[in-house]
C-alpha positions as CSV (number, residue, x, y, z in Angstrom):
1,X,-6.6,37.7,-14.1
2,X,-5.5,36.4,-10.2
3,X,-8.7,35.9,-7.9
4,X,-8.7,35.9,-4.2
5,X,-10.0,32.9,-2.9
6,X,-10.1,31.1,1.0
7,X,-9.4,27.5,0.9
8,X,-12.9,25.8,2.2
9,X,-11.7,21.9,3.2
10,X,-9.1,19.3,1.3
11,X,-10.6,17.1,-1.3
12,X,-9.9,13.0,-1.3
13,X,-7.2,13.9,-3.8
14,X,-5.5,16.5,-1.1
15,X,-6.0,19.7,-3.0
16,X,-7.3,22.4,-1.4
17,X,-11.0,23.5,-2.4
18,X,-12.2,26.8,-2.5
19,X,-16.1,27.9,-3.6
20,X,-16.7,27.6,-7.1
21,X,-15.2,25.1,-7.0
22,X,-11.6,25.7,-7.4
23,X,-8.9,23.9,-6.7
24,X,-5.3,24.5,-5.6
25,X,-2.9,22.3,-4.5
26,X,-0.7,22.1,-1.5
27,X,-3.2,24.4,0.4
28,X,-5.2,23.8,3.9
29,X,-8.4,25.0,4.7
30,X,-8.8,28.6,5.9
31,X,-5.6,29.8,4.3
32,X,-6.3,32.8,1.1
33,X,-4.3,32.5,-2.0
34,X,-4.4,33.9,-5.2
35,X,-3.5,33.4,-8.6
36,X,-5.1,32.6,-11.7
37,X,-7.5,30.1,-12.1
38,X,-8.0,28.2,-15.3
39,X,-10.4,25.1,-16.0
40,X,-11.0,25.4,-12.4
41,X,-8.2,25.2,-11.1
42,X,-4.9,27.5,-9.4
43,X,-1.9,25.5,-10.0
44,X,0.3,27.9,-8.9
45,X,-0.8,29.9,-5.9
46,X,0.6,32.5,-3.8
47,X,-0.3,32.0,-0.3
48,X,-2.0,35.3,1.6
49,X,-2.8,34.0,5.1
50,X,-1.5,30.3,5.9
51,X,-3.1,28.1,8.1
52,X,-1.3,27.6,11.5
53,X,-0.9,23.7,10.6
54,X,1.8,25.1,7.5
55,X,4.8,23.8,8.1
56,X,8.0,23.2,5.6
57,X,8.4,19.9,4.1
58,X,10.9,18.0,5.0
59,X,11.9,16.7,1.5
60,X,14.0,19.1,-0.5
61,X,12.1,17.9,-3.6
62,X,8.4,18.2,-2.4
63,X,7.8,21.1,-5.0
64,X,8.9,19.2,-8.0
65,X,8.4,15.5,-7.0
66,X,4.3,14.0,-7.2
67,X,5.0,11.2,-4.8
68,X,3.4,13.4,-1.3
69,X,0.8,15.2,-1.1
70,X,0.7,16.6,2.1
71,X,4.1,17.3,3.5
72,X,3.0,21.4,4.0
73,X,0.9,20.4,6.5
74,X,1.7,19.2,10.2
75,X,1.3,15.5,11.3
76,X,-1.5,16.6,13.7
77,X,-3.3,18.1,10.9
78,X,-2.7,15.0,8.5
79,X,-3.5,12.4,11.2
80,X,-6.8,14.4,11.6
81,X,-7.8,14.4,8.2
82,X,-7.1,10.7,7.6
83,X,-9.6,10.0,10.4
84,X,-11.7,12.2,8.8
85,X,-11.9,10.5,5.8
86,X,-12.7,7.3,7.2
87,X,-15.1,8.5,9.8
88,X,-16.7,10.0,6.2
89,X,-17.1,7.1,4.8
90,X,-18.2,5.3,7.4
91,X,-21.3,8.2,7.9
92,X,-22.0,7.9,3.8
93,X,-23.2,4.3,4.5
94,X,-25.2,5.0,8.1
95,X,-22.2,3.8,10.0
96,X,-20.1,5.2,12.9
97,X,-17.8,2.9,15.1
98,X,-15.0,3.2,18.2
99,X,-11.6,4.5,16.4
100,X,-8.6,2.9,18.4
101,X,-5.6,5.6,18.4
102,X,-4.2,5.9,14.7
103,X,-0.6,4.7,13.7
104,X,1.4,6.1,11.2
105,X,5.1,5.0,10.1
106,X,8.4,6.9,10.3
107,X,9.7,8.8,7.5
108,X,12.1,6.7,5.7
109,X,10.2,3.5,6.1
110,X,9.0,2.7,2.5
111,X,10.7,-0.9,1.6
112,X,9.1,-0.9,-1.4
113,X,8.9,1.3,-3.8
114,X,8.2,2.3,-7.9
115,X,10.4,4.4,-9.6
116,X,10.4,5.7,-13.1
117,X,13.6,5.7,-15.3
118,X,13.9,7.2,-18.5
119,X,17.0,7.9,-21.0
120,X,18.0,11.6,-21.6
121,X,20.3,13.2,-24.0
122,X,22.5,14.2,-20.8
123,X,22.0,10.4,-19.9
124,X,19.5,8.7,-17.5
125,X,17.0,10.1,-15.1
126,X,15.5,7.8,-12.1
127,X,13.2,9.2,-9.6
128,X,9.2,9.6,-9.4
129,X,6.5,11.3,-11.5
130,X,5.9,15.1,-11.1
131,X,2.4,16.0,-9.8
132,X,-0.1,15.6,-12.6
133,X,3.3,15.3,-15.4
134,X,4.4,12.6,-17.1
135,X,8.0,14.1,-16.3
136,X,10.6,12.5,-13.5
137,X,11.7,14.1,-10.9
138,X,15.6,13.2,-9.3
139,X,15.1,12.0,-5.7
140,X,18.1,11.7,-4.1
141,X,17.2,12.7,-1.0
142,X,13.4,11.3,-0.5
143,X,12.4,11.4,3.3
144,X,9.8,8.6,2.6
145,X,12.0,5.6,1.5
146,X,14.1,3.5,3.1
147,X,17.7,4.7,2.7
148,X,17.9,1.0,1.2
149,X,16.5,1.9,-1.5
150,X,18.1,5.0,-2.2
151,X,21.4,3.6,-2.0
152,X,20.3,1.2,-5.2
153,X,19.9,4.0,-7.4
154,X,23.2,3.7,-9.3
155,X,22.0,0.2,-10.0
156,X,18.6,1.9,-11.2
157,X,20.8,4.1,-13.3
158,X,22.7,1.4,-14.9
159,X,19.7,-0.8,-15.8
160,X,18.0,2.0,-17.4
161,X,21.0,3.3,-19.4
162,X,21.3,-0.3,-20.8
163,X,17.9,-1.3,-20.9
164,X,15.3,2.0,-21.8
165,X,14.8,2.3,-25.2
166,X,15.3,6.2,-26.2
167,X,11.7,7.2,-26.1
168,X,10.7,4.5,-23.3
169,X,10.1,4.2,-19.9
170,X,11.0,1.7,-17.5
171,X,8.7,0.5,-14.4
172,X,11.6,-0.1,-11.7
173,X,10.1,-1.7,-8.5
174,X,12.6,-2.4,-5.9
175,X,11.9,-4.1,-2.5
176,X,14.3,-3.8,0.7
177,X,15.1,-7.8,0.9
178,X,17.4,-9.1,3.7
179,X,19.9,-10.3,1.4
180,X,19.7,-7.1,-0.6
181,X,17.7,-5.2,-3.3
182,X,15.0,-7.0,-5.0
183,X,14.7,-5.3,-8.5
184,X,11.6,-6.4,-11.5
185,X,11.4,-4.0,-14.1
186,X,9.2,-3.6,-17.0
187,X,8.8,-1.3,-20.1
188,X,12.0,-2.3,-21.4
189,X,13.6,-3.9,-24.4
190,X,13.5,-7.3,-25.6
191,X,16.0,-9.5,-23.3
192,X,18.5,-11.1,-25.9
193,X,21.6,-12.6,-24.7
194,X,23.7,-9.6,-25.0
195,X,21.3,-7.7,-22.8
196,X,20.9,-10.4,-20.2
197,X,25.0,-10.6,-19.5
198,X,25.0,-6.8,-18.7
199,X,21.9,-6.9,-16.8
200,X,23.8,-9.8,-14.8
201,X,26.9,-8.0,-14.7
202,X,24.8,-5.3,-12.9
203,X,23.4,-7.6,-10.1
204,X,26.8,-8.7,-9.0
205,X,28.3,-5.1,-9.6
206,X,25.9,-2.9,-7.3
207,X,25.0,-6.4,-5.2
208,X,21.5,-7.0,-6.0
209,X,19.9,-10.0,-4.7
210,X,17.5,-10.3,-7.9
211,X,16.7,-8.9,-10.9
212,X,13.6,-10.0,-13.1
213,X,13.3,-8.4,-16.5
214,X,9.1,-8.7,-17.1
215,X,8.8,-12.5,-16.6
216,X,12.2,-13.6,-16.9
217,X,14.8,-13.9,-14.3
218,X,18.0,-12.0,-15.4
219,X,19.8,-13.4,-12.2
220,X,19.9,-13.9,-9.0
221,X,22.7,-13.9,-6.3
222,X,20.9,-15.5,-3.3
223,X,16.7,-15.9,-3.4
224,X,15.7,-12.2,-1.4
225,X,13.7,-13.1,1.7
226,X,11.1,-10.8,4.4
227,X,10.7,-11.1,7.4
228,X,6.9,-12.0,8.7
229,X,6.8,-11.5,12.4
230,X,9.6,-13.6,12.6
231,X,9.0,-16.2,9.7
232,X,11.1,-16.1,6.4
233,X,9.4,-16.4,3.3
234,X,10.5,-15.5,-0.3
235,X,8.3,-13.8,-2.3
236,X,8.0,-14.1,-6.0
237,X,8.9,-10.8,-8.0
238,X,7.5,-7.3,-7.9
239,X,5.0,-9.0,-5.1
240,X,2.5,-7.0,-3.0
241,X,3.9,-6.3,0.2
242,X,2.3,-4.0,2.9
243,X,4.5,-0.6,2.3
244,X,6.4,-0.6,5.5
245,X,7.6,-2.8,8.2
246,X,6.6,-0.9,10.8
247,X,2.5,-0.7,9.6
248,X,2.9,-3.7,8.3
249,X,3.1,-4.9,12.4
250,X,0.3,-2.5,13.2
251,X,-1.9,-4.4,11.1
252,X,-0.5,-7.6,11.8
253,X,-1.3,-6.8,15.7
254,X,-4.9,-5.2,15.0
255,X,-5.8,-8.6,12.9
256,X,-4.2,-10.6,15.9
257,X,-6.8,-8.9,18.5
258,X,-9.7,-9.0,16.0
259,X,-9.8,-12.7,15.6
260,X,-8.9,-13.1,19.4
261,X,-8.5,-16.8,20.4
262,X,-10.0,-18.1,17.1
263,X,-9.0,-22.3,16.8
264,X,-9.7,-22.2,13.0
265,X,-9.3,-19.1,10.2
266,X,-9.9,-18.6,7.0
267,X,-7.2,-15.6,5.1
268,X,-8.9,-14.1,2.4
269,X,-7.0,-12.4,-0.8
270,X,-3.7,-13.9,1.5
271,X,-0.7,-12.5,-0.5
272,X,2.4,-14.6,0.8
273,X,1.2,-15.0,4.2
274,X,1.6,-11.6,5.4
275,X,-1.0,-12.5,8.2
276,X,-1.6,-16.2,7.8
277,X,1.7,-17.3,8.6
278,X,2.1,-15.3,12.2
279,X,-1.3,-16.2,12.6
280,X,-0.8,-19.9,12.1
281,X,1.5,-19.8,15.7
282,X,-2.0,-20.4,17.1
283,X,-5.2,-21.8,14.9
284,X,-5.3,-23.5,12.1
285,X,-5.1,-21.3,8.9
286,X,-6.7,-21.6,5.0
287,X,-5.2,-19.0,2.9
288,X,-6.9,-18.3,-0.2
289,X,-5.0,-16.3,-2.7
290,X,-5.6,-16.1,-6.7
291,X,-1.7,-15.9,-7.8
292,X,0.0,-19.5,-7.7
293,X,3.3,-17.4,-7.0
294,X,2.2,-15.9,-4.1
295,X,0.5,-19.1,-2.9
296,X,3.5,-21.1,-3.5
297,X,5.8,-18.9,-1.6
298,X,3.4,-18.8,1.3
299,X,3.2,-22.6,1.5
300,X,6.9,-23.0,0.9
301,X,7.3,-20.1,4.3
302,X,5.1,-22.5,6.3
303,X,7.4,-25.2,5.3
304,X,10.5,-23.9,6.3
305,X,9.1,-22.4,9.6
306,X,8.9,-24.1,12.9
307,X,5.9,-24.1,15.4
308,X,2.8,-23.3,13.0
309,X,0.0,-25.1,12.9
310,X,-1.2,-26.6,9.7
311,X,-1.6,-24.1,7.1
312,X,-3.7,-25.1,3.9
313,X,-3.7,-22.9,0.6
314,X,-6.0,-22.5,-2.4
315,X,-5.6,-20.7,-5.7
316,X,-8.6,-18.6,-6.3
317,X,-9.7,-15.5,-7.7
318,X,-12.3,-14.6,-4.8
319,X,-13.7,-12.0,-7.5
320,X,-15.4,-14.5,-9.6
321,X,-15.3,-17.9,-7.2
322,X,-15.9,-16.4,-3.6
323,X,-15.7,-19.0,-1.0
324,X,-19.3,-20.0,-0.4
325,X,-21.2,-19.4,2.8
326,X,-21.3,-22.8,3.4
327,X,-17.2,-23.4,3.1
328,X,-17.0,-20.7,5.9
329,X,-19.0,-22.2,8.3
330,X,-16.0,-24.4,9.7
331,X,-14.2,-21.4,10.4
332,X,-14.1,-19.2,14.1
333,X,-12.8,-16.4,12.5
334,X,-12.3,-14.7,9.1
335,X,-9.6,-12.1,7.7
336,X,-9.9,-10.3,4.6
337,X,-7.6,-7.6,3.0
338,X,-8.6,-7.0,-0.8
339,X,-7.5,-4.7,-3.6
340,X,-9.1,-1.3,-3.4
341,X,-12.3,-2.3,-4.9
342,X,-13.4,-4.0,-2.1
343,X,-15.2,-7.8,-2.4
344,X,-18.4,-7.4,-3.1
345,X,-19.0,-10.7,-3.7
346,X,-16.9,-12.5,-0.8
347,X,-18.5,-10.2,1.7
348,X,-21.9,-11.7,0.2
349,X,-21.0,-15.4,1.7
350,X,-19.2,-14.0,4.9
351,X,-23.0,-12.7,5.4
352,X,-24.3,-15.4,4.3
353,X,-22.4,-18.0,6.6
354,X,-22.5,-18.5,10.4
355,X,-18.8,-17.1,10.9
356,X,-18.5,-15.1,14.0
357,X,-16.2,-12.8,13.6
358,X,-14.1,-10.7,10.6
359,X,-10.9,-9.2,10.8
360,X,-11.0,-6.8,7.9
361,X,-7.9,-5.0,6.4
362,X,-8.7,-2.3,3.9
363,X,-6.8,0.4,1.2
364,X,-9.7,2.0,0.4
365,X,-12.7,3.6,3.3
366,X,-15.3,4.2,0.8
367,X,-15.8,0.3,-0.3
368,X,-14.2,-0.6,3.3
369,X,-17.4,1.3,4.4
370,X,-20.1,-0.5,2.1
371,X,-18.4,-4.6,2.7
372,X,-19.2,-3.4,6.0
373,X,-22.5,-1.8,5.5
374,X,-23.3,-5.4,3.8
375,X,-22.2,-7.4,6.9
376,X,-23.8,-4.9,9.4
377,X,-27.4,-6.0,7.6
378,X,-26.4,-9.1,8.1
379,X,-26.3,-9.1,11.8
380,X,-22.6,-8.3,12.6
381,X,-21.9,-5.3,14.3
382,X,-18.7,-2.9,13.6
383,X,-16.7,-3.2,17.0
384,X,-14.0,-0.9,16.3
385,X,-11.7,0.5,14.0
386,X,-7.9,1.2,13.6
387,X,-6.4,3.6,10.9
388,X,-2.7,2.5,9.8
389,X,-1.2,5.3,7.8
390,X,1.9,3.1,6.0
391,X,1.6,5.9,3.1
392,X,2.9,9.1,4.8
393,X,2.7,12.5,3.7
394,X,0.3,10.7,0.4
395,X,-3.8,10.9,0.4
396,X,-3.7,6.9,0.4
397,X,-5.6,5.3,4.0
398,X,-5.3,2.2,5.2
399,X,-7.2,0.3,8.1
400,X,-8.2,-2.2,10.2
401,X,-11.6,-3.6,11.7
402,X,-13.4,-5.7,13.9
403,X,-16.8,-6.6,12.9
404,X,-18.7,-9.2,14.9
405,X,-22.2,-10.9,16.0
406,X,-23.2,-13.3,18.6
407,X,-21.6,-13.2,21.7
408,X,-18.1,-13.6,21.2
409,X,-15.5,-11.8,23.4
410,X,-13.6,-8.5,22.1
């Protein structure tokens, strides 16, 4: 039985929701669909009245592919909505604050990426999850990634054909380096020597500058390198990078103004010195990270660059060990970036301590919103905030803040 139903508002997940509720995917609000609604939910809708914002996606494989969830909608529309959520958050916990104009990144700007590989019994299939399916989806035309990483998928192909075990999958992450692809996979089969002189044969073939097989190197042609504001560093493999060059300087330039002309600075949860480093032209920098490998390849950055100030790094897991109020109190200015549940406990000592000022880089609004609610009852006040969509076309929003007390400048 089909039901007539007008799409109410977007959830967090981007599905349209309807009274009852319902939901149905790849909607926007005000539009009627029907079709037939089970457990809830219209998975395949046919669209009555569509909402102005409709557009058609740019990506020929938006109907089959999970990776966006938005690209029927226009980029006023999804610039909107993001702000939305934030400013959401931000009311949940009591708090509203000055939004600086949002920035999102091109299409085709994803150096990093996850793809999915599995054998077939027509041969090998790389591309990206369908929505809600464990099934992959061919993308050989994705408008989100950079062409870089498209070009690799013969490589992909080749790895998986060799390496997926018939009923396996392989995790394929592969990062745009300067001296070419970056590849760490996992999922696969047991590296034995046989294994490891394809795989190798593979790296030279398709020109790879790495390839790690779950811990192990496989080989490497020349160590892959990014570029941070203008300082090389080498990360370790399948590290965290920020998703695209271009938000990745967004950030980089909102954390800059946050902490203003701050002599000394602490980084919190510092990754391989994606702020730290550019940072370190001008104060004095401790970066705290809890992975040696990203700590090492952030000290050995600061090593080979020229100009930075003294730079100073500690392994830590900031979940259980936070740095204590009193270790922040020799720092002007702190900046903090954590996984997407927040840090609780860190935030705890930043309230505790006399540090001025907080430059605070977030994945997730919701605990974003309550670190800050924390720090707000401690006396800082939210100066401003900055969203940075580096996740186009996907629900995912990241930001930037300023959060201060005392009287120190904006």
């Amino acid at each position: 039985m089909n039901h007539d139903v007008e799409i109410e508002r977007l959830g967090h997940r981007g599905d349209g929701i309807a009274p009852g509720p319902i939901y149905v995917p790849r909607t926007l609000p005000g539009e009627a669909v029907q079709g037939a609604v089970v457990n809830g939910q219209m998975l395949d809708p046919r669209i009555l009245r569509p909402s102005p914002h409709r557009v058609r996606p740019p990506c020929p494989h938006y109907s089959a592919c999970g990776g966006c969830s938005v690209q029927h909608a226009d980029d006023g529309f999804v610039a909107k909505w993001k702000q939305e959520i934030v400013h959401t958050a931000l009311a949940a916990q009591g708090l509203d604050a000055e939004f600086r104009p949002m920035h999102t990144s091109p299409p085709q700007s994803r150096r990093r990426a996850v793809f999915s590989g599995r054998r077939t019994k027509k041969g090998v299939l790389v591309g990206f999850h369908a929505r809600a399916s464990n099934a992959v989806t061919n993308v050989p035309e994705c408008t989100l990634l950079d062409p870089e990483l498209l070009r690799v998928r013969p490589a992909l192909e080749d790895i998986v054909r060799i390496g997926s075990s018939r009923k396996g999958e392989l995790d394929l992450t592969v990062t745009a380096a300067s001296e070419g692809p970056d590849v760490f996979v996992t999922g696969g089969k047991p590296l034995d020597m046989a294994l490891r002189a394809e795989l190798g044969a593979i790296v030279g073939r398709h020109s790879l500058s790495r390839l790690t097989w779950d811990t192990e190197l496989v080989a490497m042609r020349t160590a892959p390198t990014v570029d941070f504001d203008g300082i090389t560093v080498s990360p370790p493999p399948g590290a965290f990078l920020q998703a695209t060059v271009d938000g990745e300087a967004a950030l980089r330039a909102s954390v800059r103004e946050a902490v203003g002309n701050a002599a000394r600075i602490a980084d919190l949860f510092a990754g391989c010195g994606t702020f730290a480093l550019p940072l370190a032209r001008g104060a004095e920098v401790h970066a705290v990270e809890g992975l040696v490998p990203l700590t090492e390849a952030l000290t050995e950055g600061w090593r080979r660059a020229d100009g930075l100030k003294p730079v100073s790094a500690d392994v830590r897991d900031l979940f259980r060990r936070p740095l204590l109020a009193e270790e922040l109190n020799r720092f002007d200015a702190v900046v903090i970036d954590p996984p997407r549940a927040g840090a609780a406990a860190q935030i705890d000592q930043i309230a505790a301590s006399n540090v001025p000022v907080v430059a605070a880089v977030s994945c997730n609004p919701v605990t974003f919103a309550r670190d800050a609610a924390a720090l707000i009852r401690a006396g800082f006040r939210l100066d401003w905030v900055r969203v940075v969509d580096q996740f186009r076309w996907s629900v995912h929003v990241e930001l930037a803040a300023r959060l201060s007390r005392g009287h120190i400048g904006a």
